[in-house]
OpenMM code with the backbone's topology and positions (N, CA, C; nanometers):
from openmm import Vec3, app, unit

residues = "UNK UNK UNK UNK UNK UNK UNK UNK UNK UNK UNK UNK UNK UNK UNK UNK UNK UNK UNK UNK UNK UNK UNK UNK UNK UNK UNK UNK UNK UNK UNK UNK UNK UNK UNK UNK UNK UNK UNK UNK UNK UNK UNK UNK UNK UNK UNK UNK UNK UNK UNK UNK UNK UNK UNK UNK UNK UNK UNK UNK UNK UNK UNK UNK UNK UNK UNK UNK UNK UNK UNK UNK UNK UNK UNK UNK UNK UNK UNK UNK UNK".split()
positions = [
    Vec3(0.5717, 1.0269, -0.5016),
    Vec3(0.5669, 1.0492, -0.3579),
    Vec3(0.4948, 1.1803, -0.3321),
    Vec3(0.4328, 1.1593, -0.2424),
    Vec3(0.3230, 1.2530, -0.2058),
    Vec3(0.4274, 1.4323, -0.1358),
    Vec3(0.4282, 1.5479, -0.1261),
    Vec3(0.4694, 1.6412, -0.0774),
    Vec3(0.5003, 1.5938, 0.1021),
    Vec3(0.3630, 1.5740, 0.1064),
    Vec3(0.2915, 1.5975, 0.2651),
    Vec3(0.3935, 1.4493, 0.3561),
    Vec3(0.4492, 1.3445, 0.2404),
    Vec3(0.5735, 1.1995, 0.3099),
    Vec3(0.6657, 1.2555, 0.3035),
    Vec3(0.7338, 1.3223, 0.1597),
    Vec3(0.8116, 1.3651, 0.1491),
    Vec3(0.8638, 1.5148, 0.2529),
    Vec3(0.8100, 1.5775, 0.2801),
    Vec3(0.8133, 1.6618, 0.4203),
    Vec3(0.7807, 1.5889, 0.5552),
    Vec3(0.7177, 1.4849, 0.5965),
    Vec3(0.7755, 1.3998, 0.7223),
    Vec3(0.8797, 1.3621, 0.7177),
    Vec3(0.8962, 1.2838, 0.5950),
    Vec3(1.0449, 1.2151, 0.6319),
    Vec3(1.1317, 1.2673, 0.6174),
    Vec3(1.1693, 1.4260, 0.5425),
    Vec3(1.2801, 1.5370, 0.5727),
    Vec3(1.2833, 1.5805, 0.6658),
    Vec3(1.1823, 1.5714, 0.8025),
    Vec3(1.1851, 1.6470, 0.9272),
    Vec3(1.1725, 1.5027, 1.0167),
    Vec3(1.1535, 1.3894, 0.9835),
    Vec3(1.2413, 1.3070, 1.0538),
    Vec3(1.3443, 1.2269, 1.0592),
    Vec3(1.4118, 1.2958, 0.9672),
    Vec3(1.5227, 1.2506, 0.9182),
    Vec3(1.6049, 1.3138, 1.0056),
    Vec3(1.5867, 1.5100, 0.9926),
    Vec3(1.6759, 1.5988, 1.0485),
    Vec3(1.6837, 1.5698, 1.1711),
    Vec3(1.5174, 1.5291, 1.2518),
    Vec3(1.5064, 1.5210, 1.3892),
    Vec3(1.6128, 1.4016, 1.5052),
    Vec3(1.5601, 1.2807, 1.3717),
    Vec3(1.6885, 1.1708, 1.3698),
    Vec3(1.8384, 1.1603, 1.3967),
    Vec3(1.8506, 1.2944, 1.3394),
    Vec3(2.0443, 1.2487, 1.3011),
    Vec3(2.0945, 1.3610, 1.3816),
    Vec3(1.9806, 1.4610, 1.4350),
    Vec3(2.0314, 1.5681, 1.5397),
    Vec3(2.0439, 1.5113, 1.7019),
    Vec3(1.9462, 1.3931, 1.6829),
    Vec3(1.9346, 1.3046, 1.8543),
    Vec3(2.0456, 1.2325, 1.7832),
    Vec3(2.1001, 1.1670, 1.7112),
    Vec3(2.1984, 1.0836, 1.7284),
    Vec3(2.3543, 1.1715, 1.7076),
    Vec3(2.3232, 1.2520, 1.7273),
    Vec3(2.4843, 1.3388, 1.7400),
    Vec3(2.4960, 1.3476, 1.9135),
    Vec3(2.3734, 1.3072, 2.0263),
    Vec3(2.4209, 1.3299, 2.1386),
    Vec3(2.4136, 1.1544, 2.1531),
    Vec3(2.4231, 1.0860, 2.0796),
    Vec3(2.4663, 0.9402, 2.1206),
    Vec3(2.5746, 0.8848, 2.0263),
    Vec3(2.7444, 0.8767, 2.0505),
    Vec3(2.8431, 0.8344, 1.9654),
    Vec3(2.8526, 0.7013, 1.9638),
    Vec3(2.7863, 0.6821, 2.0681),
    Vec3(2.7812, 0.4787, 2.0612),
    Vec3(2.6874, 0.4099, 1.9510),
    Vec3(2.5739, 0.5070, 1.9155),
    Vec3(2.4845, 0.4803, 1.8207),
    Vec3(2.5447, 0.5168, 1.6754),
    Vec3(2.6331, 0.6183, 1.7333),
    Vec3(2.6443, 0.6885, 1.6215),
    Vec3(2.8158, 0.5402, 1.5453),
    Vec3(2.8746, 0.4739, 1.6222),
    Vec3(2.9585, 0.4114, 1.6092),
    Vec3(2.8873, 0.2853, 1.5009),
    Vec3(2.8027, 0.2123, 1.5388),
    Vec3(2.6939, 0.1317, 1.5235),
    Vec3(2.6946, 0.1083, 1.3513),
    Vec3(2.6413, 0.2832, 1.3658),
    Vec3(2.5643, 0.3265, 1.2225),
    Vec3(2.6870, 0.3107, 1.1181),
    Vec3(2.7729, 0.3308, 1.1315),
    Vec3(2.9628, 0.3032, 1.1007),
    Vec3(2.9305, 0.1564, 1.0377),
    Vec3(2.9260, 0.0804, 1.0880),
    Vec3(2.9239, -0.0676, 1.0887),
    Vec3(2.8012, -0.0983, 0.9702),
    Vec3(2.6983, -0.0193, 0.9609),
    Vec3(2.6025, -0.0388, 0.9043),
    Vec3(2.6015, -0.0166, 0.7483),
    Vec3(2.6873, 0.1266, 0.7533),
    Vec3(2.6778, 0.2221, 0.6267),
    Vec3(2.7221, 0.1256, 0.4974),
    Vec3(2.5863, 0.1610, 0.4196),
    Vec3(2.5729, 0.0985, 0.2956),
    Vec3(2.4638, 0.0180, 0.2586),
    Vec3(2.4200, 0.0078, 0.3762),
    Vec3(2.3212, -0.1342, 0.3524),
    Vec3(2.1739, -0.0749, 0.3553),
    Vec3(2.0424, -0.1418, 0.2979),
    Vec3(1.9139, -0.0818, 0.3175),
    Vec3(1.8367, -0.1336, 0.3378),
    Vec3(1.7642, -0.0888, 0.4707),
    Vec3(1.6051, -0.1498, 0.5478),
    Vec3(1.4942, -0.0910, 0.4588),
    Vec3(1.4678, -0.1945, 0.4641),
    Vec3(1.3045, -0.1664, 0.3830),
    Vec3(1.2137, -0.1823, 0.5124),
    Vec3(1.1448, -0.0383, 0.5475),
    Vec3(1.0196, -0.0394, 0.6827),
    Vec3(0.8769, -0.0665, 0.6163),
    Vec3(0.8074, -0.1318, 0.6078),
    Vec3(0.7070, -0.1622, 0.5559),
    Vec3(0.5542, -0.1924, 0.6265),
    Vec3(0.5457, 0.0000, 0.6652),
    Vec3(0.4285, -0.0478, 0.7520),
    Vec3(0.2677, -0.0715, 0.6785),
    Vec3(0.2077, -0.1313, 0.7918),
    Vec3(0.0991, -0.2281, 0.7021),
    Vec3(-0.0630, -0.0408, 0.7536),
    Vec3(-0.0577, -0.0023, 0.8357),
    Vec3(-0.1545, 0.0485, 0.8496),
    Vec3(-0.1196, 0.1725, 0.8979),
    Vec3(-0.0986, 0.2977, 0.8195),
    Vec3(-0.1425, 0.3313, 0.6441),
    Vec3(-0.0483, 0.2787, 0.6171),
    Vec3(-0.1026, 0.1975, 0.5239),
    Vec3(0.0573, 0.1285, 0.4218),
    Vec3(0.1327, 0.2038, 0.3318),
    Vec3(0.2815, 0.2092, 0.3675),
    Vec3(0.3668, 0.3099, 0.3669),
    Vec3(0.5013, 0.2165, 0.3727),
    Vec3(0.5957, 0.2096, 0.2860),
    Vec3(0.7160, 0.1673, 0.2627),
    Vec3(0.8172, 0.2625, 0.2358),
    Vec3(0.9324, 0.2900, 0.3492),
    Vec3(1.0073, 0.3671, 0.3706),
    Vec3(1.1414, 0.2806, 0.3776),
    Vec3(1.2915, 0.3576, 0.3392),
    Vec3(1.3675, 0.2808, 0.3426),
    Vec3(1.4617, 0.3692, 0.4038),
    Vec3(1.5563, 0.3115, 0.5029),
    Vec3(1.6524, 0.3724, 0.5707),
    Vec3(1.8402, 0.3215, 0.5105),
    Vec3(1.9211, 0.4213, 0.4878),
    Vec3(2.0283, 0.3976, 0.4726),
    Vec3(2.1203, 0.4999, 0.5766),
    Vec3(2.1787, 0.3706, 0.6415),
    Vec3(2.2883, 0.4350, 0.7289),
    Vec3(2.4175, 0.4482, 0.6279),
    Vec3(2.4452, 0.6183, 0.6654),
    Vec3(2.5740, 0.6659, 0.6508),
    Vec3(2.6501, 0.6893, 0.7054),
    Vec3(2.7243, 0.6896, 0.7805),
    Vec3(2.8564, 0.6933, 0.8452),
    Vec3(2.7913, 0.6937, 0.9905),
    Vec3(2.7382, 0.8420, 1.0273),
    Vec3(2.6641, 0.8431, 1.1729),
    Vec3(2.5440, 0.8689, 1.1419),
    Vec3(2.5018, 0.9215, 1.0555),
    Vec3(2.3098, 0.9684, 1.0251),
    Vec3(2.2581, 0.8775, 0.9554),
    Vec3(2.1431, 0.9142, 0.9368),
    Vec3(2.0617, 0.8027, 0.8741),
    Vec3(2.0018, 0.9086, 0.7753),
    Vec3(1.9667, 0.8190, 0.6780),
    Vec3(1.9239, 0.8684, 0.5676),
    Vec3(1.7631, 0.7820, 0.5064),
    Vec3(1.6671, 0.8722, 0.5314),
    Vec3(1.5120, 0.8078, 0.4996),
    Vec3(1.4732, 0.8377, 0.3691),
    Vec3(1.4334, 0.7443, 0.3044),
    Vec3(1.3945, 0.7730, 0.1323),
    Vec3(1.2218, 0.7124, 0.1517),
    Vec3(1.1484, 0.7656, 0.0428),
    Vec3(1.0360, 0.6803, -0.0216),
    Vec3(1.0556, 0.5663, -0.0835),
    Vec3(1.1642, 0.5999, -0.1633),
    Vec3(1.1929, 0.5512, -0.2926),
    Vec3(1.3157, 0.4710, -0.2925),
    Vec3(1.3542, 0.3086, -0.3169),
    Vec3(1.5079, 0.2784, -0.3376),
    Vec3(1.4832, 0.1733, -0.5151),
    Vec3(1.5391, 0.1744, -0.5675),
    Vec3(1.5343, 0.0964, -0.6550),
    Vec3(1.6087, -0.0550, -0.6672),
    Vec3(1.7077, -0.0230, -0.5691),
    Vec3(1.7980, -0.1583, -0.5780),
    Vec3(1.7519, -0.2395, -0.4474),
    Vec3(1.8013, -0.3586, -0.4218),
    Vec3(1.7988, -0.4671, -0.3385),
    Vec3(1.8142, -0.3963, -0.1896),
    Vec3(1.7530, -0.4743, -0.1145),
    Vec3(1.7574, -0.4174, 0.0336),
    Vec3(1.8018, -0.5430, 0.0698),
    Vec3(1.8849, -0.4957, 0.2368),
    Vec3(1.9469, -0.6058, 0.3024),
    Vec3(1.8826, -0.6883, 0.3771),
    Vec3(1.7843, -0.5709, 0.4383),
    Vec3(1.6829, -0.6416, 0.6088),
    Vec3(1.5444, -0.5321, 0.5075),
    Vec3(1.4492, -0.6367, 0.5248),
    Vec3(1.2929, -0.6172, 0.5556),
    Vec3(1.1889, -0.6182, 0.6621),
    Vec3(1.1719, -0.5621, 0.7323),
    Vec3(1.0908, -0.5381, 0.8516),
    Vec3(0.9498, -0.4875, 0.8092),
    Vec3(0.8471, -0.5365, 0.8563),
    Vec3(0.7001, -0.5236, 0.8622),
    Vec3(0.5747, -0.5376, 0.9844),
    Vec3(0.5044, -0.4333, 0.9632),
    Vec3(0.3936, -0.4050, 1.0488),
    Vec3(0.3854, -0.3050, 1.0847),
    Vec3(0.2597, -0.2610, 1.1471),
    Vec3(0.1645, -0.1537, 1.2332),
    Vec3(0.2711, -0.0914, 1.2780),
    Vec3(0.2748, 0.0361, 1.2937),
    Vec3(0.3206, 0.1796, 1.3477),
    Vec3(0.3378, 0.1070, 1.4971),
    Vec3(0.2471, 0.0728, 1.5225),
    Vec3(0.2447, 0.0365, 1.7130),
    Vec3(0.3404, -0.0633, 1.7379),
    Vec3(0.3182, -0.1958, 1.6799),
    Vec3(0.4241, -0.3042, 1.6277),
    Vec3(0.5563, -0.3070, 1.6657),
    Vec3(0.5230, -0.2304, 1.5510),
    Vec3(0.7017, -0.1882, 1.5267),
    Vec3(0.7923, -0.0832, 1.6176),
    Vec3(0.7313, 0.0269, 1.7027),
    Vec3(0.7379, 0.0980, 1.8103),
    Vec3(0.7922, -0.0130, 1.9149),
    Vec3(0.7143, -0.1179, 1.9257),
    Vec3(0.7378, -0.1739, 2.0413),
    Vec3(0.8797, -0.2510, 2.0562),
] * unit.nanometer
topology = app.Topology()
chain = topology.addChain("A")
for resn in residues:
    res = topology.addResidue(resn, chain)
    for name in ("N", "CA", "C"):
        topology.addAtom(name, app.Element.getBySymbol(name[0]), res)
């Protein structure tokens, strides 16, 4: 993993889990979730990121080695929408 991913996704990770401390309904959600892993798989720059919810934050990796639950794919814009 490159420095330059690995420093986005530590500063949107932090940015992430600091907006979801002013939402407990989201943050309830993520409760329900914890354990499981999205594989984000965007196509343009192609870039596969994986999210694991923990209790209320989320947690963004490069890297997972084991099985994911949900796979989601496409464009930055795409997937925004």
């Amino acid at each position: 993993m490159s420095t330059i991913v690995a420093a986005a996704l530590a500063g949107a990770e932090q940015l992430i889990n600091k907006a979801l401390q002013y939402d407990p309904a989201t943050q309830q959600g993520l409760r329900a979730l914890s354990g499981n892993i999205l594989a984000v798989q965007l196509t343009n720059p192609a870039l596969t990121l994986y999210v694991s919810p923990l209790d209320d934050e989320l947690q963004l990796m490069s890297h997972w080695d084991g099985d994911v639950d949900t796979r989601i794919s496409g464009s930055w814009l795409a997937l925004a929408q």
